[in-house]
C-alpha positions as CSV (number, residue, x, y, z in Angstrom):
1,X,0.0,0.0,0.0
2,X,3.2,2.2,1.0
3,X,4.4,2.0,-2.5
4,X,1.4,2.4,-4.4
5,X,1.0,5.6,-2.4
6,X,4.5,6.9,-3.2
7,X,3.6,6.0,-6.7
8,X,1.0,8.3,-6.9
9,X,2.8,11.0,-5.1
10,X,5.8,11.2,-7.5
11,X,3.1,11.1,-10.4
12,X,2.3,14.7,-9.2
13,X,6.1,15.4,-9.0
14,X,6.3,14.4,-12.7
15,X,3.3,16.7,-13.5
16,X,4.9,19.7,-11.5
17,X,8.0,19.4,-13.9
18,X,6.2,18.7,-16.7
19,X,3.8,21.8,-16.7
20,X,6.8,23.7,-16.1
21,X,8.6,22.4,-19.4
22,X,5.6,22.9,-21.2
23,X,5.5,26.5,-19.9
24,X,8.9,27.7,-20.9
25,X,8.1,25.7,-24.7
26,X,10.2,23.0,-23.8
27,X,7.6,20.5,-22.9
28,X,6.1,17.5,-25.3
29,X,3.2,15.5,-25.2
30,X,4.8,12.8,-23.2
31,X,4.6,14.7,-19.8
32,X,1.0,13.9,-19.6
33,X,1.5,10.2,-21.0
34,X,3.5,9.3,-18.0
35,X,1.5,11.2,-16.0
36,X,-1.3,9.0,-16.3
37,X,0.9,5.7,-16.6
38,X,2.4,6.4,-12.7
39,X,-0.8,7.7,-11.5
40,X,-3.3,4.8,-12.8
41,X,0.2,2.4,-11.9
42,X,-0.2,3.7,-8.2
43,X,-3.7,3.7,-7.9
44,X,-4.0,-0.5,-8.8
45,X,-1.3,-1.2,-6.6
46,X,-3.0,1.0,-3.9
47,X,-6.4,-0.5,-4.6
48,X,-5.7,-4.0,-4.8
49,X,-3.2,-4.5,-2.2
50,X,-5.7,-5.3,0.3
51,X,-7.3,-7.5,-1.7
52,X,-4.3,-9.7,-2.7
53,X,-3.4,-10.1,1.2
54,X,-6.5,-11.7,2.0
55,X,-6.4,-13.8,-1.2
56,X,-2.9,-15.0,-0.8
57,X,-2.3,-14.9,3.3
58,X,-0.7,-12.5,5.6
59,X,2.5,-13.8,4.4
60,X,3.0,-10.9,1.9
């Protein structure tokens, strides 16, 4: 859960610095892109995490 958390926290890191690229007209349409890979990324492994531990055992 920790690390689907600091998933989604450095996905808005990413879109700080990209807004600011894309501000000065050094930006591209990728910011965006991996903006929403990390943040969707994050937000599965912070919404299934529970999940998975019951499934599997308190092992994990």
């Amino acid at each position: 859960m920790a690390i689907g958390c600091i998933i989604l926290g450095l996905s808005f890191i990413v879109m700080i610095v990209g807004v600011r690229l894309v501000g000065s007209g050094q930006g591209s349409a990728f910011w965006p892109i991996f903006y929403t890979l990390l943040l969707a990324t994050g937000m599965a492994i912070w919404a299934f995490n529970k999940p998975l531990k019951r499934a599997i055992g308190k092992d994990v």
